[in-house]
C-alpha positions in Angstrom: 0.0 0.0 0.0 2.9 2.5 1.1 4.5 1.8 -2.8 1.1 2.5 -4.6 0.4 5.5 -2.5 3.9 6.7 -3.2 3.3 6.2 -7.4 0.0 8.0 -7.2 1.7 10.8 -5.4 4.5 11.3 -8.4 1.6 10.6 -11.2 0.1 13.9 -9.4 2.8 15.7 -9.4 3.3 14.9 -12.8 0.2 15.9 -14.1 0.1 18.7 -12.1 3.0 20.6 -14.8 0.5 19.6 -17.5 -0.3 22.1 -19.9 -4.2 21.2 -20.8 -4.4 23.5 -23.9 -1.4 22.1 -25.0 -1.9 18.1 -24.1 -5.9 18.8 -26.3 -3.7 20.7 -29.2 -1.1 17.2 -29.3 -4.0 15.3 -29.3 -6.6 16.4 -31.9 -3.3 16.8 -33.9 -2.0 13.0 -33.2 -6.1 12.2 -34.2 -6.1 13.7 -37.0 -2.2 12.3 -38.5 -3.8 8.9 -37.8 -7.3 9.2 -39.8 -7.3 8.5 -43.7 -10.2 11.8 -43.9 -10.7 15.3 -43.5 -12.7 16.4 -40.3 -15.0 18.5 -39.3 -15.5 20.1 -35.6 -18.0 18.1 -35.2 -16.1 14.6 -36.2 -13.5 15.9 -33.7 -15.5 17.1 -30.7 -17.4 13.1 -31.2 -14.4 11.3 -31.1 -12.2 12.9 -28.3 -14.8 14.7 -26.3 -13.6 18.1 -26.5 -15.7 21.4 -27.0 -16.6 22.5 -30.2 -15.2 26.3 -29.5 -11.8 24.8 -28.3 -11.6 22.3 -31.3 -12.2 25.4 -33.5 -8.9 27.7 -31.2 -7.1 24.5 -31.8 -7.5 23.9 -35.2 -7.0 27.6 -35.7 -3.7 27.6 -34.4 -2.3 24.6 -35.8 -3.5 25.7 -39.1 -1.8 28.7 -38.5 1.6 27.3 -37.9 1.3 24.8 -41.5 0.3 21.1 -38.8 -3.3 21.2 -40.7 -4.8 22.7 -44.1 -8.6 23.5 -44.5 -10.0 20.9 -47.5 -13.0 22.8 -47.5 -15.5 25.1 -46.0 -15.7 22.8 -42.9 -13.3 19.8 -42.7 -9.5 19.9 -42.2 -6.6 17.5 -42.7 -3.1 17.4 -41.3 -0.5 18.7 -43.2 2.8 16.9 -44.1 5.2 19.3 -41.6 4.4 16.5 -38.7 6.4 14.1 -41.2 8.7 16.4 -42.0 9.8 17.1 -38.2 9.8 13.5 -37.1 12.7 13.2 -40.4 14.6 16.1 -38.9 15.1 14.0 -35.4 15.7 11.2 -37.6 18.7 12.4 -39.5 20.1 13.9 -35.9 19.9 11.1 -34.6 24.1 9.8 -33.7 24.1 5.6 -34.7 27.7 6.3 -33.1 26.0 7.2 -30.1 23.4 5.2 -30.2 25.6 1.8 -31.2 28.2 2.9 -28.2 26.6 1.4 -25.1 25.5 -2.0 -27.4 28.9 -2.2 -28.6 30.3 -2.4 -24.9 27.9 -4.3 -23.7 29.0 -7.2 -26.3 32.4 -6.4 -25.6 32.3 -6.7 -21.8 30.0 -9.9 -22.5 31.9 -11.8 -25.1 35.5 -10.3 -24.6 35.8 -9.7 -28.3 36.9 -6.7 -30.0 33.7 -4.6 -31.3 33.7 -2.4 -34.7 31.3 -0.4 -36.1 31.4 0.2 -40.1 29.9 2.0 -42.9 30.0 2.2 -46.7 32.2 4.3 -48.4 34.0 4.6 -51.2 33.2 0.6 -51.8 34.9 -0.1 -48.7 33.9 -0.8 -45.1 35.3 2.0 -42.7 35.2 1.8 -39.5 33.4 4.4 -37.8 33.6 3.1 -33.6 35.7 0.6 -32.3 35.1 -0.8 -28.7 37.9 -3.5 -27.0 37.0 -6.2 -25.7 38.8 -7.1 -21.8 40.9 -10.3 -23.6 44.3 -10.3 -23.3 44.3 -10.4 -27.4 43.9 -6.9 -28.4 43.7 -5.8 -32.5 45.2 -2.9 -34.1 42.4 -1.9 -36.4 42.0 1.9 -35.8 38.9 4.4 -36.5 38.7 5.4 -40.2 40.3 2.4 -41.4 38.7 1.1 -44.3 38.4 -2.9 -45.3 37.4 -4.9 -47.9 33.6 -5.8 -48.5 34.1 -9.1 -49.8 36.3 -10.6 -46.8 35.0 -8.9 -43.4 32.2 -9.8 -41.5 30.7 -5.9 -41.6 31.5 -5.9 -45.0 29.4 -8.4 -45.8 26.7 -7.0 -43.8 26.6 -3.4 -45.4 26.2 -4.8 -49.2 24.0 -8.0 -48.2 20.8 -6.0 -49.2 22.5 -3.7 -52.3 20.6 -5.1 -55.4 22.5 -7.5 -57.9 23.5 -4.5 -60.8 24.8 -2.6 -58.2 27.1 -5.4 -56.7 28.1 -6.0 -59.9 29.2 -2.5 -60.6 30.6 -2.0 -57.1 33.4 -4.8 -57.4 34.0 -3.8 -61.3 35.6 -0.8 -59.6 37.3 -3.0 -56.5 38.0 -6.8 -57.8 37.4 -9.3 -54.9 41.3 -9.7 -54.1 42.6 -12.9 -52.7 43.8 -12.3 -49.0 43.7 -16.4 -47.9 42.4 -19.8 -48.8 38.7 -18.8 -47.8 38.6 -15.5 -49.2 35.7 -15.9 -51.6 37.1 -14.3 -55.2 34.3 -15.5 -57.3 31.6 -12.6 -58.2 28.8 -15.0 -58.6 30.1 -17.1 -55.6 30.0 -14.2 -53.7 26.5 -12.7 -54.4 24.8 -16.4 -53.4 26.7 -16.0 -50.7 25.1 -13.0 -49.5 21.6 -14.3 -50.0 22.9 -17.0 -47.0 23.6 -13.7 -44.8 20.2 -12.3 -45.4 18.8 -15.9 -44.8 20.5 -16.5 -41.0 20.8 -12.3 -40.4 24.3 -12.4 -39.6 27.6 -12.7 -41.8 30.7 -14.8 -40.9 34.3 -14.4 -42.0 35.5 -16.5 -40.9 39.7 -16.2 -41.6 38.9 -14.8 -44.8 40.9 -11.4 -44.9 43.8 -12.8 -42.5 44.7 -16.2 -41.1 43.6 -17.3 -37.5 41.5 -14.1 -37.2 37.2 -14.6 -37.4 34.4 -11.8 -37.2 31.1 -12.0 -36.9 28.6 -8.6 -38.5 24.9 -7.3 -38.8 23.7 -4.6 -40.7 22.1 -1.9 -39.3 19.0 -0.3 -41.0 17.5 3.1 -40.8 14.0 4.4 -41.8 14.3 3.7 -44.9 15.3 0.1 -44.4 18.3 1.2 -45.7 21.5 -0.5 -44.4 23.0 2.6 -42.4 25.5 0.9 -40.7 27.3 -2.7 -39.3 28.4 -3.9 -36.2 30.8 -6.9 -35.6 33.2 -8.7 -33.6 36.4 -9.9 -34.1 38.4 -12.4 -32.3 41.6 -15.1 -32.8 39.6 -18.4 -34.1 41.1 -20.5 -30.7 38.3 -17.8 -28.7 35.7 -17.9 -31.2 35.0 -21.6 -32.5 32.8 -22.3 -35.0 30.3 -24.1 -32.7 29.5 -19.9 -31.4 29.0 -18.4 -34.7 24.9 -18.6 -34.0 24.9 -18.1 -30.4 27.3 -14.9 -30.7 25.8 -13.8 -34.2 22.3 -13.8 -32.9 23.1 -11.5 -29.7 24.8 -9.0 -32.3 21.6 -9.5 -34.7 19.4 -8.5 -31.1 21.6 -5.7 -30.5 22.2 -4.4 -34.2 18.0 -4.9 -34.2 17.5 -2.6 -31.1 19.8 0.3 -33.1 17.5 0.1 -36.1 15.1 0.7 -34.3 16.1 3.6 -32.5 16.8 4.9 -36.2 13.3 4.2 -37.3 13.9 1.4 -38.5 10.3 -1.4 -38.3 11.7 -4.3 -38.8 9.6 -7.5 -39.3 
């Protein structure tokens, strides 16, 4: 009893700052983004039980400031400038920052060494790196850039690029031979994509240097575009081949979580 008499206390103070002009305006203006139909005052004051002289302030106001147009005489619609704001959050939104804590969290939890990567200039470049506490500890550096074809968050940024565009991509940047398992076969290559969109994670494993494996997921924003990838790296004598699903699928929940903080809504 002392714990719910304590919550109701904060939820009145918290309602107390409340702005009730404001909290009616946010409403009727949420209402109206959501229905497929211009309203009247009437339609408005029905549905969320607000007077017809402060639906016709509100509606005033916001028309005023471009949220809602008159169609006619009598109804009104909302106008695209609610889209257009949630976009400018969108693009200030930091993957860097929002990646970080993810990225430490699967360092302090699998002792590997974390990267995060994006495309450019048909490379991957990484754009964060996070250590791992294992006594192994990689050189890679920010703004280092790495081959698509043979690392794990290479893999992951052009998994999802159409066909044409791989094909033009690696006429400009051959698939170079780096070990036995490097994959230098276009064709090869491209099916083996369509396996990383299939399980949602890419391996390399000791594909771009002997003894080392990574593990990568894409990251996707709004557009379910791939924005970004995230992958660890480890020697193969820490990362056997029995962990590739147990550690790809935490990095898959994780690389998920930052989509979706982008905007991403994934299936």
């Amino acid at each position: 009893m002392g714990e719910r008499n304590v919550n109701d206390e904060k939820t009145k103070d918290k309602k107390r700052y409340l702005v009730p002009a404001l909290e009616k305006g946010l409403t009727l203006l949420e209402y109206m983004a959501k229905t497929n139909q211009a309203l009247r005052i009437t339609d408005i004051h029905e549905q969320l039980g607000i007077p017809k002289t402060t639906v016709f302030m509100l509606l005033s106001t916001l028309e005023s400031m471009g949220y809602i147009e008159k169609v006619d005489e009598n109804r009104y619609r909302a106008t695209l400038k609610i889209y257009n704001l949630g976009m400018q959050v969108l693009e200030k939104n930091d993957v860097i920052g929002i990646a970080r804590p993810y990225m430490e969290d699967l360092a302090e939890r699998f002792r590997y060494t974390v990267h995060l990567a994006i495309l450019s200039n048909d490379s991957a470049v990484y754009i964060e790196k996070v250590n791992g506490p294992s006594f192994v500890q990689f050189n890679t550096k920010v703004g280092q850039a790495m081959p698509l074809h043979c690392s794990a968050v290479g893999k992951a940024l052009v998994a999802y690029l159409p066909e044409e565009q791989l094909k033009e991509m690696f006429s400009r940047k051959p698939l170079v031979r780096y070990t036995e398992n490097t994959i230098t076969n276009l064709e090869e290559f491209i099916s083996h994509l369509a396996h990383v969109r299939e399980q949602g994670y890419a391996v390399e494993d000791e594909e771009g240097e002997s003894g080392i494996r990574c593990i990568g997921c894409p990251i996707f924003n709004n557009k379910l575009e791939v924005a970004a990838a995230m992958s660890v790296t480890a020697v193969r004598a820490d990362l056997p081949a029995v962990r590739f699903h147990e550690v790809g699928m935490a990095i898959k929940e994780a690389c998920d979580k930052i989509s979706a903080s982008l905007g991403a809504m994934l299936r």
